[in-house]
DSSP file (Angstrom, degrees, kcal/mol; ACC not computed):
  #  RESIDUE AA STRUCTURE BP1 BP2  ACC     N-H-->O    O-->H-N    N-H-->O    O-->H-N    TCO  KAPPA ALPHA  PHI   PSI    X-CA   Y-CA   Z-CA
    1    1 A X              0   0    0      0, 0.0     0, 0.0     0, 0.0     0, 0.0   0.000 360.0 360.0 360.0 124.7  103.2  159.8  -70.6
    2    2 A X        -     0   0    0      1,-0.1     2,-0.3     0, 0.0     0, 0.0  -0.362 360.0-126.0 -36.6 140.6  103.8  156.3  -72.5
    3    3 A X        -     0   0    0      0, 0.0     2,-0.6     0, 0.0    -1,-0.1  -0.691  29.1-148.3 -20.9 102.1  105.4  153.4  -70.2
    4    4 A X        -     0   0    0     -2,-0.3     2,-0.1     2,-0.1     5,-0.1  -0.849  19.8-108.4 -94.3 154.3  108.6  152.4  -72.3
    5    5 A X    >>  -     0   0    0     -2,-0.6     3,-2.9     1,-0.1     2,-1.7  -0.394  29.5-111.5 -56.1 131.4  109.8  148.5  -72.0
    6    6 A X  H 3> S+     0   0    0      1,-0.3     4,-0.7     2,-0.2    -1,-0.1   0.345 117.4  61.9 -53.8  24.0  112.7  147.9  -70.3
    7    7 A X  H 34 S+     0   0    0     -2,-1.7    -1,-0.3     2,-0.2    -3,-0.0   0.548 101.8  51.4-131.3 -33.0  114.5  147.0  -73.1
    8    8 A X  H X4 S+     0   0    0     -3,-2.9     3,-1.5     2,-0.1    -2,-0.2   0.843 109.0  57.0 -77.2 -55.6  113.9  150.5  -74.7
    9    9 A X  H 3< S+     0   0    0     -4,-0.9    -2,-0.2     1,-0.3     2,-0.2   0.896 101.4  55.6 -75.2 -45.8  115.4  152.0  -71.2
   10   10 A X  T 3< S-     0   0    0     -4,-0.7    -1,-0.3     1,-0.2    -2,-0.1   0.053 111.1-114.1 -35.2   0.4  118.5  150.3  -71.3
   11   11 A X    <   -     0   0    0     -3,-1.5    -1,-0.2    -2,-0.2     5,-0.1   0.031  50.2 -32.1  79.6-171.3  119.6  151.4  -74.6
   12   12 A X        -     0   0    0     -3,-0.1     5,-0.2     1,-0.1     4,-0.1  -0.251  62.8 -97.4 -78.2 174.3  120.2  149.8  -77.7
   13   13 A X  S  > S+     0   0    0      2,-0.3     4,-0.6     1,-0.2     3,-0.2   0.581 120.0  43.8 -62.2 -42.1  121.4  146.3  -78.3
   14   14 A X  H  > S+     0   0    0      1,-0.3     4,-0.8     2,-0.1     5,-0.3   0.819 111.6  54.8 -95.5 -23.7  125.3  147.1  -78.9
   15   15 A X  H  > S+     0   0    0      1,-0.2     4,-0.7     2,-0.2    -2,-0.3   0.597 109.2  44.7 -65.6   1.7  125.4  149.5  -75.9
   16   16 A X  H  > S+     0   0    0     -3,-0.2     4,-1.8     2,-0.2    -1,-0.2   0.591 116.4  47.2-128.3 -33.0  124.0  146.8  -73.4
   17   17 A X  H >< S+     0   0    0     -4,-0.6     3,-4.5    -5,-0.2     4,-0.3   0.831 113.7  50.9 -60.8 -92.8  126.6  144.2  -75.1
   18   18 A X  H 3X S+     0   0    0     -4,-0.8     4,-1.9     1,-0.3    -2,-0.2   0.404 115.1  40.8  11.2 -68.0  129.4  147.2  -74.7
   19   19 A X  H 3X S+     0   0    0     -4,-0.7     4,-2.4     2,-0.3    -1,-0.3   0.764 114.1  54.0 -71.2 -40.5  128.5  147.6  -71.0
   20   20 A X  H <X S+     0   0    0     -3,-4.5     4,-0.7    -4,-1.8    -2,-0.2   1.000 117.6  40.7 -49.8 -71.8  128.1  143.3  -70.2
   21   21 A X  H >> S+     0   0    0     -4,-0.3     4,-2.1     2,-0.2     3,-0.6   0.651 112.0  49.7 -62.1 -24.7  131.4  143.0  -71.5
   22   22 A X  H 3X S+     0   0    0     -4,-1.9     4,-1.9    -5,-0.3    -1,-0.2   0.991 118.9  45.9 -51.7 -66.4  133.1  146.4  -69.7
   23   23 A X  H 3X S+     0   0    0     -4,-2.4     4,-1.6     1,-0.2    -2,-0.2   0.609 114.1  44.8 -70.8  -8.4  131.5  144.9  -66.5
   24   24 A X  H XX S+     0   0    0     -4,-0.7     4,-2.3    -3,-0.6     3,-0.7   0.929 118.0  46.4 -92.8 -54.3  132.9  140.9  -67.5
   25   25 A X  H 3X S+     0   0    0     -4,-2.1     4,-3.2     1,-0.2    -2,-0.2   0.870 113.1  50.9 -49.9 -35.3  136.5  142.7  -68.3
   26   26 A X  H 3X S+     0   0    0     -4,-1.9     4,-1.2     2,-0.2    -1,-0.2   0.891 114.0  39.8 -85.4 -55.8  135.9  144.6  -64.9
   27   27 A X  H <X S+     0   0    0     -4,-1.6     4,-1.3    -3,-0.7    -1,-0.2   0.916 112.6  58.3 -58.6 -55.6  135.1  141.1  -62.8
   28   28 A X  H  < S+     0   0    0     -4,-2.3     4,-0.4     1,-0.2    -2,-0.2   0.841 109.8  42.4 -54.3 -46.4  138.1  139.1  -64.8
   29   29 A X  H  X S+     0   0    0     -4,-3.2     4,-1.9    -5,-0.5     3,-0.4   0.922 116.5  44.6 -81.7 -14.8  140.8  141.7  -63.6
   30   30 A X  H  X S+     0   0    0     -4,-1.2     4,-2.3     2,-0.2    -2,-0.2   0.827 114.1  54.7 -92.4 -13.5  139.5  142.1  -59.7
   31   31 A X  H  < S+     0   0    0     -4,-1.3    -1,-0.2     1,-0.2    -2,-0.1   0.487 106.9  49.2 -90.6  16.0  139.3  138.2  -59.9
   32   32 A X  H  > S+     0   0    0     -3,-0.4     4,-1.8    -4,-0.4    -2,-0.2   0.738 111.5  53.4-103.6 -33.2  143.2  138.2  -61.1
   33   33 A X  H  X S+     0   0    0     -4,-1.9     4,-3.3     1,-0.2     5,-0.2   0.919  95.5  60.4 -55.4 -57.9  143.8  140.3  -58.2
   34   34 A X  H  X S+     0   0    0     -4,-2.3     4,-1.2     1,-0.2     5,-0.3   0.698 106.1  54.0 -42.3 -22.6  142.3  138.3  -55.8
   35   35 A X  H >> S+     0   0    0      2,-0.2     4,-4.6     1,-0.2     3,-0.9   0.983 107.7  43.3 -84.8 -55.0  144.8  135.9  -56.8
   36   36 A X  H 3X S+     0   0    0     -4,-1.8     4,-2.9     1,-0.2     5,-0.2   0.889 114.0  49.2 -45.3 -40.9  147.9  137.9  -56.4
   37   37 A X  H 3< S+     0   0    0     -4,-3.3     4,-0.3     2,-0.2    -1,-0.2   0.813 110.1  47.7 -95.9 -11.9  147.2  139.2  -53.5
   38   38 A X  H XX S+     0   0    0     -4,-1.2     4,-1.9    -3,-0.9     3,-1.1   0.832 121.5  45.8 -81.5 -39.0  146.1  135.6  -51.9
   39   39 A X  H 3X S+     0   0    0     -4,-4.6     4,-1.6    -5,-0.3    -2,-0.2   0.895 117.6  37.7 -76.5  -8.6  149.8  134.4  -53.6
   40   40 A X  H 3< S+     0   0    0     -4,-2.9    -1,-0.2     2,-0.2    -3,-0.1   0.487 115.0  55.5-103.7  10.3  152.0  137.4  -52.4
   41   41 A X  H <> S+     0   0    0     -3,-1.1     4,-1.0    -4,-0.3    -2,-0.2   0.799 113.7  44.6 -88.2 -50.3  149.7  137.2  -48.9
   42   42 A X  H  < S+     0   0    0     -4,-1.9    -2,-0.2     1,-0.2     3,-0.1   0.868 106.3  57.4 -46.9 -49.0  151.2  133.4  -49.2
   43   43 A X  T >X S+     0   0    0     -4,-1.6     4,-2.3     1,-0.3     3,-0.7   0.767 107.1  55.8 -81.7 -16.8  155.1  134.6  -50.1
   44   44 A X  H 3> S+     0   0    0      1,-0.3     4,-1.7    -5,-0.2    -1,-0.3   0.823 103.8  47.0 -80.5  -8.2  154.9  136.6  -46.8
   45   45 A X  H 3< S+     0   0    0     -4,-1.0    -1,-0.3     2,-0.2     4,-0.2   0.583 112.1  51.0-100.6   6.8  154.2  134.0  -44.8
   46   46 A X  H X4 S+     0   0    0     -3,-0.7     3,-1.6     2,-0.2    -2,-0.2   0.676 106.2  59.9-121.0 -67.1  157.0  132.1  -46.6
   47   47 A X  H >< S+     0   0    0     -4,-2.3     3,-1.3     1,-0.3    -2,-0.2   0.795  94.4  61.2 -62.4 -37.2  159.0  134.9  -45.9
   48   48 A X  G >< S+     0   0    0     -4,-1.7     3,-0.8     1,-0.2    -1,-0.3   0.853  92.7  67.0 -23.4 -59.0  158.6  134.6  -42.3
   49   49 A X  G <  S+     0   0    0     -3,-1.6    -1,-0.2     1,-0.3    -2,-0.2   0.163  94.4  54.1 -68.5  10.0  160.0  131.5  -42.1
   50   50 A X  G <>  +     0   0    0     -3,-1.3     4,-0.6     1,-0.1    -1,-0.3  -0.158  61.1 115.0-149.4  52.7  163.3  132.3  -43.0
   51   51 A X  T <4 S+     0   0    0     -3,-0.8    -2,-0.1     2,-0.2    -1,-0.1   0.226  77.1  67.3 -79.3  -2.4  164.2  135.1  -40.6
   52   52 A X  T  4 S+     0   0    0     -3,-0.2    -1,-0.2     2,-0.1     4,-0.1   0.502 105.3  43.4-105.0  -6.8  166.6  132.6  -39.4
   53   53 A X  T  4 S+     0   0    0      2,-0.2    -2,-0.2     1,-0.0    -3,-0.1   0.772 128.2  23.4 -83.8 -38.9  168.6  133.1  -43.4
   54   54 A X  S  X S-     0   0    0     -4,-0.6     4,-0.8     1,-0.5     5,-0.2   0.379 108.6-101.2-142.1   8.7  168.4  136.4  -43.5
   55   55 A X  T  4  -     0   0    0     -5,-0.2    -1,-0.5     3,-0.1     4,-0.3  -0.554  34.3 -90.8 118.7 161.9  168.1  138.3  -40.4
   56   56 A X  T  > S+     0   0    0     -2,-0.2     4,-2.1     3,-0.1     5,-0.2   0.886 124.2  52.8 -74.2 -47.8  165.0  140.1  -38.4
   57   57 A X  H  > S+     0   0    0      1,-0.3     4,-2.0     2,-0.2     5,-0.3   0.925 109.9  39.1 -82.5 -57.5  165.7  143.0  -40.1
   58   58 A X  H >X S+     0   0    0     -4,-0.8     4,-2.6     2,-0.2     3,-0.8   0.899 115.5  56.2 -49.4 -47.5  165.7  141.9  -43.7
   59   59 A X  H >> S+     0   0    0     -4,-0.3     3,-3.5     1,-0.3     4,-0.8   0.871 114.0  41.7 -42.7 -83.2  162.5  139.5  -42.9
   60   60 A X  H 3X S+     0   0    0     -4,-2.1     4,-2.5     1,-0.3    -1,-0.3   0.696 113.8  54.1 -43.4 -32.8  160.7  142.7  -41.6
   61   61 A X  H <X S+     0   0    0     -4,-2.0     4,-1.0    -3,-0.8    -1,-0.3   0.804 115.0  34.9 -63.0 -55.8  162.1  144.4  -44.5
   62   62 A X  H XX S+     0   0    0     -3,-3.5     3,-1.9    -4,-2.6     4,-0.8   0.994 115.8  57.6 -68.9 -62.4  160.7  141.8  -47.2
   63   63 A X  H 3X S+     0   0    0     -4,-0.8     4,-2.5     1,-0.3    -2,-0.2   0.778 108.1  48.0 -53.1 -47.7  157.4  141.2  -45.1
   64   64 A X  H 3X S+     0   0    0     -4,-2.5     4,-0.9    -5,-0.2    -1,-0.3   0.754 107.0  49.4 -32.4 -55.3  156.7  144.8  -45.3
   65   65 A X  H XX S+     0   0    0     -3,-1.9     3,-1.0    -4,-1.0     4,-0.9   0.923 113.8  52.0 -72.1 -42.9  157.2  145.5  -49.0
   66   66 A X  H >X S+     0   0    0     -4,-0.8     3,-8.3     1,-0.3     4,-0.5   0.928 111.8  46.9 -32.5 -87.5  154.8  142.2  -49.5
   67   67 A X  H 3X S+     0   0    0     -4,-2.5     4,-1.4     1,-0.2    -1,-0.3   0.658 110.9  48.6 -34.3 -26.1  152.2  143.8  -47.2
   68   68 A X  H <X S+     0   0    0     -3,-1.0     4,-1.4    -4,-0.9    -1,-0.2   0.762 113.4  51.3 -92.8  -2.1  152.2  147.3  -48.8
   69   69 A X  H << S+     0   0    0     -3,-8.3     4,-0.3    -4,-0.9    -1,-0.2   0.703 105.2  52.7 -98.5   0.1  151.9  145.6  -52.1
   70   70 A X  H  X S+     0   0    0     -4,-0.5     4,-1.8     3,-0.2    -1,-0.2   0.694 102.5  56.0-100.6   5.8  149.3  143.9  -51.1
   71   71 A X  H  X S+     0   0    0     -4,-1.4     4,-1.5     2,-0.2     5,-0.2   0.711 105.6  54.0 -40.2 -53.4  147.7  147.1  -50.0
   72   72 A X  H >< S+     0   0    0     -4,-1.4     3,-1.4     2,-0.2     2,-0.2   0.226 113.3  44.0 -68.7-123.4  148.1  148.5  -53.8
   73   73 A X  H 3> S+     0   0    0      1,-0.3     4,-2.3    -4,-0.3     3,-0.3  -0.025 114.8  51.3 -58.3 -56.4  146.2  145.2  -55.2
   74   74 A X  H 3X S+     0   0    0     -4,-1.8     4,-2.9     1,-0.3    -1,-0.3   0.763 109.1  44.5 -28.1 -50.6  143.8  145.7  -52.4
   75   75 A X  H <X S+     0   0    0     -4,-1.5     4,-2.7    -3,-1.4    -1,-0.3   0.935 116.0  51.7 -61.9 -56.4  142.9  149.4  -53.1
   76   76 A X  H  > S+     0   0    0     -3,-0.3     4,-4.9    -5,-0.2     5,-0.2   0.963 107.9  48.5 -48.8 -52.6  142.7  148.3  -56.9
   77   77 A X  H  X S+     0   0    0     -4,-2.3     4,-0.9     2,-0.2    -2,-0.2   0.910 117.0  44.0 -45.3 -51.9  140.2  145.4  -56.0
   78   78 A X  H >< S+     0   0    0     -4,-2.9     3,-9.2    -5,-0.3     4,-0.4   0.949 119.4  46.2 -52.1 -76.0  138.1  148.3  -53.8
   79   79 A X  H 3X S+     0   0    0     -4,-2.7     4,-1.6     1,-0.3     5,-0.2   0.696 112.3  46.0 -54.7 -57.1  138.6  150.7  -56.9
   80   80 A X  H 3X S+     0   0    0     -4,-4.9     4,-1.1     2,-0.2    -1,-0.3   0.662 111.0  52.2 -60.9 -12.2  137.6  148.3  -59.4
   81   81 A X  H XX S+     0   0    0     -3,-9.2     3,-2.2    -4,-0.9     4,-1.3   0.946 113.6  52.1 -96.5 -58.6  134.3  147.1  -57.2
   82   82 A X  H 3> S+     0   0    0     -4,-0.4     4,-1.0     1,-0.3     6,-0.4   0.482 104.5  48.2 -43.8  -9.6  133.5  150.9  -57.1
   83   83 A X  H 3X S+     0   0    0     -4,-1.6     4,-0.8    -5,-0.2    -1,-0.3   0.728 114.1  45.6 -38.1 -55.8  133.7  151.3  -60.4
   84   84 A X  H << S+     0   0    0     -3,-2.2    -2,-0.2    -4,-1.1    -3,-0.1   0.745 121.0  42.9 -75.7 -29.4  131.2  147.9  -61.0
   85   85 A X  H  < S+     0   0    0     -4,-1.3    -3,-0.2     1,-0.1    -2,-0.2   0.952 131.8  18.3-107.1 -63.4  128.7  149.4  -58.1
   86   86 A X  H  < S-     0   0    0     -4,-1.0    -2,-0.2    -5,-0.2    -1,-0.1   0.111  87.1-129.5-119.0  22.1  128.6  153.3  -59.1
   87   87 A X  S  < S+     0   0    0     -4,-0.8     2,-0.4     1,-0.2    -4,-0.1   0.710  70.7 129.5  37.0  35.4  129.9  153.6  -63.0
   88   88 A X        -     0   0    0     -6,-0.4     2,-0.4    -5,-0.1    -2,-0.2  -0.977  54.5-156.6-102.5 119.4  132.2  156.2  -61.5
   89   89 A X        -     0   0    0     -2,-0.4     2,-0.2    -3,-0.1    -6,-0.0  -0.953  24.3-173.6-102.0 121.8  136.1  156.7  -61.8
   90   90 A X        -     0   0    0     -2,-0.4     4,-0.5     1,-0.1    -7,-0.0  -0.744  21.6-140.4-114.1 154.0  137.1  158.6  -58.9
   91   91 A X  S >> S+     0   0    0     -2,-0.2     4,-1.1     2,-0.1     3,-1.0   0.920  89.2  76.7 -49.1 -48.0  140.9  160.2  -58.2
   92   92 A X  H >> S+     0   0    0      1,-0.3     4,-1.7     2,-0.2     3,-0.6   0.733  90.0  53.6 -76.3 -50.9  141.3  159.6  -54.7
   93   93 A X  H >> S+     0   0    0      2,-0.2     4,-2.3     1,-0.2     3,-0.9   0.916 111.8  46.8   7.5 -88.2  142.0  155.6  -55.0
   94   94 A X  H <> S+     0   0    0     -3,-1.0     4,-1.1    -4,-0.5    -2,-0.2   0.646 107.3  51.8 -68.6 -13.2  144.7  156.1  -57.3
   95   95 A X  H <X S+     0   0    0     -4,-1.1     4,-3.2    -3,-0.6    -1,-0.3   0.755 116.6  44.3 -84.0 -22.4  146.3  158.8  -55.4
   96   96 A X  H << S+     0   0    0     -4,-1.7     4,-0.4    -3,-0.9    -2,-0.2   0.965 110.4  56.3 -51.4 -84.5  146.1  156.2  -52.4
   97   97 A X  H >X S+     0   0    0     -4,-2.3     4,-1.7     2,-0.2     3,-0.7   0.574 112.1  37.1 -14.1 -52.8  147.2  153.8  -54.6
   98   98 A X  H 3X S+     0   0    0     -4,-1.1     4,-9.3     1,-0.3    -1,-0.2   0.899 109.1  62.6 -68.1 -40.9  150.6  155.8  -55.6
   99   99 A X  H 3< S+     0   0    0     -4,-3.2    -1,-0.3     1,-0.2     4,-0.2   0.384 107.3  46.3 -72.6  20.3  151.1  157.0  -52.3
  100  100 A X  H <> S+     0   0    0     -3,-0.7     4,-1.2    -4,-0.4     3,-0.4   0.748 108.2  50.5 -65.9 -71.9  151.5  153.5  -51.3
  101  101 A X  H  X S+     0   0    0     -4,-1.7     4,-1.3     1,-0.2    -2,-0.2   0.994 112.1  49.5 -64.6 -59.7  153.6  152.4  -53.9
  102  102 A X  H  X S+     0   0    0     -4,-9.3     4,-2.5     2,-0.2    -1,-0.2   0.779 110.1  48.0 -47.3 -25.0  156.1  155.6  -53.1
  103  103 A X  H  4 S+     0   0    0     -3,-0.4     3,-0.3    -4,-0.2     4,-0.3   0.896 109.8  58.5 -77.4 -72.6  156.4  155.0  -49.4
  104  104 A X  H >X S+     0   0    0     -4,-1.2     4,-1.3     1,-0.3     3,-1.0   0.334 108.8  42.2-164.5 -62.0  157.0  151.2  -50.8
  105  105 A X  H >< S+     0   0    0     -4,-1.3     3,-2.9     1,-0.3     2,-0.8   0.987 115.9  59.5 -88.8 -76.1  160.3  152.4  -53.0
  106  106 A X  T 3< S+     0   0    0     -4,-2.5    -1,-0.3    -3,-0.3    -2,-0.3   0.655 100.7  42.8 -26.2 -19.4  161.2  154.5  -49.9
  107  107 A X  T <4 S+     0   0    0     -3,-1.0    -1,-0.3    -2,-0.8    -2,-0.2   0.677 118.1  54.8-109.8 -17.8  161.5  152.2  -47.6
  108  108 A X  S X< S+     0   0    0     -3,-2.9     3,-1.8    -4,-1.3    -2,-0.2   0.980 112.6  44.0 -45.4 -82.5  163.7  150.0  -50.8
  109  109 A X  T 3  S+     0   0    0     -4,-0.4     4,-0.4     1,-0.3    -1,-0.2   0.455 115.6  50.2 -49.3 -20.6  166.0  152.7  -51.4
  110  110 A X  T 3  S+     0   0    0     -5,-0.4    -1,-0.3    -4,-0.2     4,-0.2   0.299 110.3  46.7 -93.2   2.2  166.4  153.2  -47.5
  111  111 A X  S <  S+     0   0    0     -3,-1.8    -2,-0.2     2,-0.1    -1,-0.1   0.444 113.0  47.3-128.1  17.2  167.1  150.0  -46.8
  112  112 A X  S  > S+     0   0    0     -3,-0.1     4,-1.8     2,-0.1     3,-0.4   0.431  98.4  82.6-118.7  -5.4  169.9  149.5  -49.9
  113  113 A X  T  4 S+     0   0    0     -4,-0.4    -3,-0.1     1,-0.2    -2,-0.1   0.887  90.0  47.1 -51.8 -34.9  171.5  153.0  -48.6
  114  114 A X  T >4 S+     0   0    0      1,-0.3     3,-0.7    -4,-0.2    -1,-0.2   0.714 105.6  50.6 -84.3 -14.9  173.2  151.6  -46.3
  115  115 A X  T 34 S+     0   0    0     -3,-0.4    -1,-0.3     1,-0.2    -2,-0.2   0.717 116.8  49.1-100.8 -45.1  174.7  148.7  -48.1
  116  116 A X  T >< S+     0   0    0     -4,-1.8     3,-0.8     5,-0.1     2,-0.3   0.037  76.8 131.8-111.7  46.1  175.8  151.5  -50.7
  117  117 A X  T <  S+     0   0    0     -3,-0.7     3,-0.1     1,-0.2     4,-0.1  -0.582  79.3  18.1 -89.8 158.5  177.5  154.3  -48.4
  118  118 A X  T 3  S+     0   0    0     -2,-0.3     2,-0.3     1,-0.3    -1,-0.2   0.942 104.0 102.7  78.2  23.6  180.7  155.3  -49.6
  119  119 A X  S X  S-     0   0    0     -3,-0.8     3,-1.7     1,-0.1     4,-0.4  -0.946  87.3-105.9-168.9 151.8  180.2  153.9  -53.4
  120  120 A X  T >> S+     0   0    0     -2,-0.3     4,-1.0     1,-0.3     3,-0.5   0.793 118.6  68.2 -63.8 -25.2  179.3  156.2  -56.6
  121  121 A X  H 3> S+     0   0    0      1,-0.3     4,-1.1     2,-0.2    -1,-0.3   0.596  87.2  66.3 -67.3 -14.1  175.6  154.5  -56.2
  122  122 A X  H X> S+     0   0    0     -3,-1.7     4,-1.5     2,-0.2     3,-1.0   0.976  92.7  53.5 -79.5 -49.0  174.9  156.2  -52.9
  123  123 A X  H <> S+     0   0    0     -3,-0.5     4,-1.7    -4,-0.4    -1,-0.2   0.913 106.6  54.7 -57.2 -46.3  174.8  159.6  -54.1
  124  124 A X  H 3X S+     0   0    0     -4,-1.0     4,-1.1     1,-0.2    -1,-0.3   0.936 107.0  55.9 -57.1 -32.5  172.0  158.5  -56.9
  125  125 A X  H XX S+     0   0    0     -4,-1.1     3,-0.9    -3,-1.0     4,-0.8   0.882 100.4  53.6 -84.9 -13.6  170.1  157.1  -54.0
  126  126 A X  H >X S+     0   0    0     -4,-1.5     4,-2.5     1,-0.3     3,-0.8   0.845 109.0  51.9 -29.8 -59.7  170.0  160.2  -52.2
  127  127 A X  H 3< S+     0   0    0     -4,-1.7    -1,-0.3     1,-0.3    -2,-0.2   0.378 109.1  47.3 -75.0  -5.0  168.6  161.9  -55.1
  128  128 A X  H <X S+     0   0    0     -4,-1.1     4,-1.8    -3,-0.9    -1,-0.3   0.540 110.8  49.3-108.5   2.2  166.1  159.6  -55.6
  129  129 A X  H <X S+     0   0    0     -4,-0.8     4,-0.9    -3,-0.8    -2,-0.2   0.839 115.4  43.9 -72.2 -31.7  164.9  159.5  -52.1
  130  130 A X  H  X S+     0   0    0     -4,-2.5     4,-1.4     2,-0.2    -3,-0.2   0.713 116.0  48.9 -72.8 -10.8  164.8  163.5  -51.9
  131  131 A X  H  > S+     0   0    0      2,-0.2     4,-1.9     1,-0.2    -2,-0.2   0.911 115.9  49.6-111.5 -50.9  163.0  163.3  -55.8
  132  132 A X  H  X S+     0   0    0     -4,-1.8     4,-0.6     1,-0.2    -1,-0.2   0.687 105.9  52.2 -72.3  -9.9  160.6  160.5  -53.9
  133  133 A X  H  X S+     0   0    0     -4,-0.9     4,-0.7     2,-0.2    -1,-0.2   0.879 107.4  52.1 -55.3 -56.4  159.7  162.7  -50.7
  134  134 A X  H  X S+     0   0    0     -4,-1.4     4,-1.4     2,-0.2    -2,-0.2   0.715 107.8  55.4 -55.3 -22.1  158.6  165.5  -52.9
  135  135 A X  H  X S+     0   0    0     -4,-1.9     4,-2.1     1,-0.2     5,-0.3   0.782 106.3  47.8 -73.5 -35.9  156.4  162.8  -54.6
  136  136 A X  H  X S+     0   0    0     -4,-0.6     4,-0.5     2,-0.2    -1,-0.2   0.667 113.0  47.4-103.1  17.0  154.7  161.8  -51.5
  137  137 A X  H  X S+     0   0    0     -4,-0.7     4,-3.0     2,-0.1     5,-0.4   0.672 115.2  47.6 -53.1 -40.0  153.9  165.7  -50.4
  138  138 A X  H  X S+     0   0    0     -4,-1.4     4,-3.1     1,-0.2     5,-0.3   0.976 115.7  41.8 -71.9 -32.1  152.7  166.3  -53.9
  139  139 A X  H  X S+     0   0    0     -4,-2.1     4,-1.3     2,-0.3    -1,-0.2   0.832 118.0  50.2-103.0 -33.3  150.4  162.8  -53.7
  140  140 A X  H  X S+     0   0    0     -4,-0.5     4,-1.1    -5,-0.3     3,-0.5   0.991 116.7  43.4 -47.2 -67.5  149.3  163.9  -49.6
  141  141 A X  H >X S+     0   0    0     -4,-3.0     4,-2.0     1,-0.2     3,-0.7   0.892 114.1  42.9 -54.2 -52.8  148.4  167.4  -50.9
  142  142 A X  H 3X S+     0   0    0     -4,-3.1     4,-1.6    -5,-0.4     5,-0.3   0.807 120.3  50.3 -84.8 -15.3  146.5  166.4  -54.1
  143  143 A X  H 3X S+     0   0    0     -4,-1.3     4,-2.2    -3,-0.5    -1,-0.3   0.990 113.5  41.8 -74.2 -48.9  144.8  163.5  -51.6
  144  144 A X  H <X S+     0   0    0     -4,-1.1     4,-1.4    -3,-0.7    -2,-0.3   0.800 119.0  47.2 -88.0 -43.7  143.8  165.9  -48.8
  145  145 A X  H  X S+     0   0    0     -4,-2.0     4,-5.9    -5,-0.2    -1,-0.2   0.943 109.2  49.6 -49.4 -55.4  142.6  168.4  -51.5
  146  146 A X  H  X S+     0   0    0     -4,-1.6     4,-1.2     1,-0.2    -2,-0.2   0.994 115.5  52.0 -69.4 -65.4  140.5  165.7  -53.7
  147  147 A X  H  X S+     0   0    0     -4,-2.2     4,-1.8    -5,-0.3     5,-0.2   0.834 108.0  49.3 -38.1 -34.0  139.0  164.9  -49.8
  148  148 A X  H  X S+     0   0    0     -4,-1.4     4,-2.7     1,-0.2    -1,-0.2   0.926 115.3  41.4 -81.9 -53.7  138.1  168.5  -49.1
  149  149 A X  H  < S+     0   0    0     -4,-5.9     4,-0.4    -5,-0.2    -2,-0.2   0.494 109.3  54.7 -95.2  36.7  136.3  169.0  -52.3
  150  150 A X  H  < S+     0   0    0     -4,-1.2    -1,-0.2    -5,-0.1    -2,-0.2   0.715 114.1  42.9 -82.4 -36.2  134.6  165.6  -52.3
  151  151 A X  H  < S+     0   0    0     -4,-1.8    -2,-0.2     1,-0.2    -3,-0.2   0.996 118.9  56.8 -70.5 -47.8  133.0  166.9  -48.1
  152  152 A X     <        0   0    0     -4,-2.7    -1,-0.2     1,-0.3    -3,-0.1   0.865 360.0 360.0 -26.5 -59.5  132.5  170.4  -50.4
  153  153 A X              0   0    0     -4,-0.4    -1,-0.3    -5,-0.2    -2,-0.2   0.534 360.0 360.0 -89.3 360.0  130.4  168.9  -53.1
């Protein structure tokens, strides 16, 4: 069997542009990340400092939502360098990724119940706490599923 040139094994000429530039787009958003998540690593530590303004509880309260959002851009940053290393898009990320963000609006909506008991606003938030519980069962199960048939295959 002939030997082809690497230039032949790599495809043609616009597919290898196509693929540079997927992988440049690819580099440009996880290095946009890196940025948010060193400035909203920054606004927690900010936010520290002024536990004496707004309480310990709110402080933990802000620092927390920082940190779990900088858990989603973290998770993205992982997804996006597996993505770059193995030219694979996998679920299990983005199901991280949600269930992040829902406990995130849970712990929002739990910490503005109390401010709104007794006012028409309380009853919606119930209903969007109970509508955001079922969201992180559905996003556990479909995580613990996607895990079972990754050890499967």
């Amino acid at each position: 069997m002939e030997r082809r040139p690497d230039r032949e094994r790599q495809g043609p000429r616009p597919a290898r542009f196509i693929d540079l530039a997927e992988r440049g787009a690819y580099y440009g958003v996880a290095l946009f990340l890196l940025a948010t998540i060193v400035m909203v690593f920054v606004s927690a530590v900010v936010s520290l400092t002024e536990v004496l303004e707004l309480g310990p509880l709110e402080t933990a309260l802000e620092v927390l939502d920082k940190v779990l959002l900088i858990f989603i851009f973290a998770e993205l940053l992982g997804t996006i360098g597996t993505i770059v290393r193995e030219r694979e898009v996998t679920a299990e990320p983005f199901l991280l990724i949600g269930l992040i963000a829902v406990v995130r609006r849970i712990l929002a909506v739990t910490a503005s119940i109390e401010q709104n008991l007794g006012t028409p606003r309380f009853e919606s938030l119930i209903l969007e706490l109970g509508v955001l519980t079922v969201l992180v069962l559905a996003l556990a199960g479909a995580l613990l599923i996607t895990r079972r048939a990754d050890r499967a295959g």
